[in-house]
N, C-alpha and C positions, 0 to 999 in steps of 0.2 A: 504494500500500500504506500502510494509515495503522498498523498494527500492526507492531512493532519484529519482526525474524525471530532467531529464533536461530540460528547454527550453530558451535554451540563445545561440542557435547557433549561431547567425549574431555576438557575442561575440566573438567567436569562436568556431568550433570541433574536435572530438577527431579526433589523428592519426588511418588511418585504419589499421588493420594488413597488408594487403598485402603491403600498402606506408614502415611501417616501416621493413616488413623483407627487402624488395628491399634495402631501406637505409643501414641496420646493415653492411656490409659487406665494408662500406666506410667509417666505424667510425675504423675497424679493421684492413682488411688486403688489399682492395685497395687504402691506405691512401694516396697514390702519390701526391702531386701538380702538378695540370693539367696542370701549364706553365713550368715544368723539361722535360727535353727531353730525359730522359731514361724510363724504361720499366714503371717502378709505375705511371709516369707522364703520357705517353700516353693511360694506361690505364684507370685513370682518365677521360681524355680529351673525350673518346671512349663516357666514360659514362654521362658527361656533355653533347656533341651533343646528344644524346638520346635523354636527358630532354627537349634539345632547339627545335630540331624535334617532341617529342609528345606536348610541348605546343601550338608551331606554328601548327600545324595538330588542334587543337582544336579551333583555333581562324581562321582558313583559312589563315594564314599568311606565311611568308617566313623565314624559321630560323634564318637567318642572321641577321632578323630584329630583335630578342627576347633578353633582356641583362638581366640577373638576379640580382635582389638588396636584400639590407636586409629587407625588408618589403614593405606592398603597402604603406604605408608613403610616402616612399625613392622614390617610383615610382612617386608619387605623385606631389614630390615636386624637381624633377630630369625633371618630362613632363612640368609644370608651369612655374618652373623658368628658367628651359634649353631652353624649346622654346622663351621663352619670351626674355633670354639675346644674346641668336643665333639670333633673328630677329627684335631686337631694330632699328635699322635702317631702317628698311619697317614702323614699328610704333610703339606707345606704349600702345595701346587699345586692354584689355581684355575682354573678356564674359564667366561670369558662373551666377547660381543661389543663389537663399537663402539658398538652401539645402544641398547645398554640403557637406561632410565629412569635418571636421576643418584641414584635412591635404591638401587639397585642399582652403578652407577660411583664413586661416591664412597663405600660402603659397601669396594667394592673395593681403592678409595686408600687409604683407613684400614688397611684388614689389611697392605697391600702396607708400609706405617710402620711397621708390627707382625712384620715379618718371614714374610710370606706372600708366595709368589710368583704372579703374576695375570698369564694369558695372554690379553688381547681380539682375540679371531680378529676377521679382515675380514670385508664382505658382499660381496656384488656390488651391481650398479646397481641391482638394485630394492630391495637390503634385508634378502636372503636369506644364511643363513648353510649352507654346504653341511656337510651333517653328516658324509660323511667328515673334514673338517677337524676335527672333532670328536674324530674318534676320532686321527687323528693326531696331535692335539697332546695328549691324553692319558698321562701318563708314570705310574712306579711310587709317585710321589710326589699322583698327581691326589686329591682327596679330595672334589672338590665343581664340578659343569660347571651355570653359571645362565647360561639364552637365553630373555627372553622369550616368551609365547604369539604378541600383535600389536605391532607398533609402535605407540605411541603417539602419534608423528608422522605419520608417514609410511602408517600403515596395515598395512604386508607383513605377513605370518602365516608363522610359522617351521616348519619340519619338525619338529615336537617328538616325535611320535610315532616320528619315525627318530633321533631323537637321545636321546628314553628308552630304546628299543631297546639302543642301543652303549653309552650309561653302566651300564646292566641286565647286559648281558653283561662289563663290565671291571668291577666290581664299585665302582664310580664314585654318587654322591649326585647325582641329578637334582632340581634346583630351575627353576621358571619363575615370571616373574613376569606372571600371566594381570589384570593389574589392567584393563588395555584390552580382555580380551576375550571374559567373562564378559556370556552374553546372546547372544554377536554366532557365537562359536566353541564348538561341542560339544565337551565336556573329560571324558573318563573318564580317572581317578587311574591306573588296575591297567591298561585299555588302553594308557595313552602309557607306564607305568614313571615315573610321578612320586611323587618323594620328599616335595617339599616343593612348594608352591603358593600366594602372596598371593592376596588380593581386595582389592578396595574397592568397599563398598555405594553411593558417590554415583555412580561409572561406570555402574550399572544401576536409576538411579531412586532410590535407597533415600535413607538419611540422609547427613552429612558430620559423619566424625571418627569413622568404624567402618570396622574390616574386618577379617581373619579369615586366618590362617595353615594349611592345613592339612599337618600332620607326618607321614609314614606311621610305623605301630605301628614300633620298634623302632629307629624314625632317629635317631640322640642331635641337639641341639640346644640348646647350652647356651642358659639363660632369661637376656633382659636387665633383667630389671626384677625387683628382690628387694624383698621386704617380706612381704605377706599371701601367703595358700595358696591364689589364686583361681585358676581355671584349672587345676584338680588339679596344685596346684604348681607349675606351669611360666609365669604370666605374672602377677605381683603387683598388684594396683590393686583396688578396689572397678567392678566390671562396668558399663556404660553401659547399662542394661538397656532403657530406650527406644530406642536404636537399635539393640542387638543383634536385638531384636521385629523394628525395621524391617527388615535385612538380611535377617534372615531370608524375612519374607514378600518384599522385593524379589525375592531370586534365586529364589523358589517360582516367582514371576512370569516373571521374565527366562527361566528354562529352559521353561516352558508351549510354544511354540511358535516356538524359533530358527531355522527353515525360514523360517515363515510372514514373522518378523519381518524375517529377510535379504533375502528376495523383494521386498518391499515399498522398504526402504530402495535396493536393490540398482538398481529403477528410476529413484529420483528419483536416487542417484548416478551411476548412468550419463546419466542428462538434461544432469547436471550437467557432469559431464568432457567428453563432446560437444559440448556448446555454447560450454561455453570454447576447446575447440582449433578447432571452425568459426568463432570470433569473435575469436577475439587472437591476434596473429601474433606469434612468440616465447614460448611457452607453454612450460612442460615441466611437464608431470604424474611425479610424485614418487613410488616406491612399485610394486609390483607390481601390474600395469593387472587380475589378475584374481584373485590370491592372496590378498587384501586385504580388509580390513575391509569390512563392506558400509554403514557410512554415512561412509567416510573419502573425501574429495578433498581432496589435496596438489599445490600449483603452486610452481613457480617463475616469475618473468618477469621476461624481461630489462630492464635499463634502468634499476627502480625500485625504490624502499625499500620490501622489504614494511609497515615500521613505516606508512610513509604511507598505504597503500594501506589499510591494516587500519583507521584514523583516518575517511577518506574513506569506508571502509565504512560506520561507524559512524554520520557524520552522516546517510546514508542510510538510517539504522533497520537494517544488518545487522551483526549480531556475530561475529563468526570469531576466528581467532587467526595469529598466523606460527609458530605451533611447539609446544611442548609450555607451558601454564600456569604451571609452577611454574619457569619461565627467562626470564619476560616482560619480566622489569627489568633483562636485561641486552642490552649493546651486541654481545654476540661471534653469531656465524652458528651456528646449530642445527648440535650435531655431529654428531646426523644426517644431516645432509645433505653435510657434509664427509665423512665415513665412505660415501657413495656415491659418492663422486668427483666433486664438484660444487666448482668453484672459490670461494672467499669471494665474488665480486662477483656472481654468482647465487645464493648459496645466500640472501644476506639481502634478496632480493625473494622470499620463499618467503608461501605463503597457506596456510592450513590452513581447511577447512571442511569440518566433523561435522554429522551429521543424527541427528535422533531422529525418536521415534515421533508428535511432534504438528509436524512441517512437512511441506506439502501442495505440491505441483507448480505452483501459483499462488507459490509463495513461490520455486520454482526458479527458475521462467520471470521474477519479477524479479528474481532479482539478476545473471541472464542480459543482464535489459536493460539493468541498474546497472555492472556490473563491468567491461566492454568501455568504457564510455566513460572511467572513472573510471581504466584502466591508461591510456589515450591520453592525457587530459589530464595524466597526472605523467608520462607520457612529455615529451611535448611543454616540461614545464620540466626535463627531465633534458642536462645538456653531454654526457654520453656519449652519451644517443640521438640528439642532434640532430649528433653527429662521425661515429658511426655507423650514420645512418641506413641502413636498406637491407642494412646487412651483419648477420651474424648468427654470434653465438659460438654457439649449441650445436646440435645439430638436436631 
């Protein structure tokens, strides 16, 4: 293979051409500020509803309701904290899980220093948060229950639609944060009883440094960001109007055919998973084997540093990751993987590898033949593997 391979989508991916030619022409020549009220300005604005229109069309939702921020962070922590400080006074009892994205957990920390109280239900082994636990941990105090759409590690896909159901009926503020699964999972707003909802445009092709909130009519959500009146008062800054374009046509794209596009991914991921557990002994695949993203494979293996193994990847032209991107530079074990029950000394042999829409079954089949030698040989200088050989900590 003389071509570098990618597989770190859930990292992010690339811009498609057709996002970026739509873009180019608002970095140029309709540079207008969509809040001027002359010709450049309202031309603009034309093309900002566009975006708020194809995102809403994608999510079943109401344009009105879609506010675009600088990242699903911002999203993140704009549903969390906005809901939370709009509705202090009904209560101060959160619910999310172990798993969540750390823009969602540490938004959590924060309130929790603030005098909010934050319950993180457990998963089970794949990942899964059972939604009665939901509703029993729900008190007269709850004000706000946020569970992820997908893991963004690990893959698993939550029962959300039974878990807007029970918030819907305790009269409870459902927020998810769908930043992984936009493209990959069909998301109707009014179907699951979603209140609040992030994106982010680089998850599904589009730009990096956009993404998009949507609020349902009538949800209070204090605004973090004060100044201008952009965003029909509720999010201040001057609009990123090149990539707002972009997102938009992104998810026009990304929703077109998430049948076709899971079908497709769903093969080369199951090639994938197969051939690692027929080739490397001490394997543990991570995540729910069918509830799951369709271009996510998650491993664990014993014996060795995922760090190394991810390195060794790399000289070999394949990019992956051990975990989620935005934790890369640290030393500690994905607490995802700790929240499944996985001890520290397997969870930090952990491999994470995403598929997009531009890698082919020639790219599977090597890193097929790449990655089984590449675990043996750092096996082979690991002291634990060479003490215990032959035995085996997990099945």
């Amino acid at each position: 293979m003389g071509d570098r391979i990618y597989l770190d989508h859930a990292a992010t991916t690339y811009t498609k051409p057709e996002v970026l030619e739509e873009m180019l022409p608002y970095f140029t020549k309709q540079y207008g500020n969509p809040s001027s009220v002359h010709s450049f300005g309202r031309e603009s604005r034309k093309a900002m509803d566009l975006a708020r229109e194809r995102t809403a069309k994608a999510l079943n939702a109401n344009p009105n309701d879609i506010f675009f921020t600088g990242s699903g962070t911002e999203a993140d922590n704009w549903a969390v904290k906005g809901a939370a400080l709009a509705n202090r006074k009904k209560g101060n009892h959160i619910i999310t899980t172990t798993i969540e994205h750390h823009a969602v957990l540490h938004t959590c920390n924060y309130l929790e220093q603030n005098g909010f109280d934050v319950t993180y239900l457990p998963v089970d082994e794949y990942g899964i948060v059972d939604a009665e636990q939901v509703r029993n941990a729900i008190t007269d105090q709850t004000i706000l229950v946020s569970v992820m759409t997908a893991n963004n590690e690990i893959g698993t896909i939550q029962p959300i639609k039974e878990i807007g159901a029970i918030t819907r009926e305790k009269g409870v503020l459902f927020h998810t944060d769908a930043v992984q699964a936009i493209g990959s999972v069909p998301i109707d707003v009014d179907d699951m009883n979603i209140d609040l909802l992030s994106l982010a445009a680089h998850k599904f092709y589009g730009p990096k440094g956009i993404g998009a909130l949507y609020i349902r009519k009538g949800v209070k959500a204090q605004q973090m960001l004060h100044g201008g009146a952009q965003e029909r008062n509720r999010r201040a800054g001057t609009e990123n109007l090149p990539a707002i374009v972009g997102l938009g046509k992104a998810i026009e794209m990304a929703a077109l055919d998430i049948p076709g596009h899971n079908a497709r991914l769903e093969a080369l991921r199951n090639r994938l998973i197969t051939g690692i557990l027929s080739t490397v002994e001490h394997a543990r695949l991570n995540g729910h084997p069918e509830k799951r993203l369709s271009g996510n494979v998650n491993f664990c293996f014993e014996f060795i540093e995922g760090e190394a193994l991810l390195l060794s990847l790399d000289i070999k032209g394949i990019a992956g990751s051990s975990g989620s991107a935005c934790t890369s530079g640290t030393l500690d074990p994905s607490h995802v993987l700790l929240a499944i029950g996985l001890p520290h000394e397997i969870a930090h042999g952990s491999l994470r590898l995403t598929l997009g829409e531009q890698n082919t079954q020639e790219e599977i089949d090597y890193v097929l033949e790449v990655l089984p030698q590449l675990v043996q040989r750092l096996r082979e200088m690991s002291p634990l593997f060479n003490q215990q050989k032959g035995g085996q900590i997990f099945v």
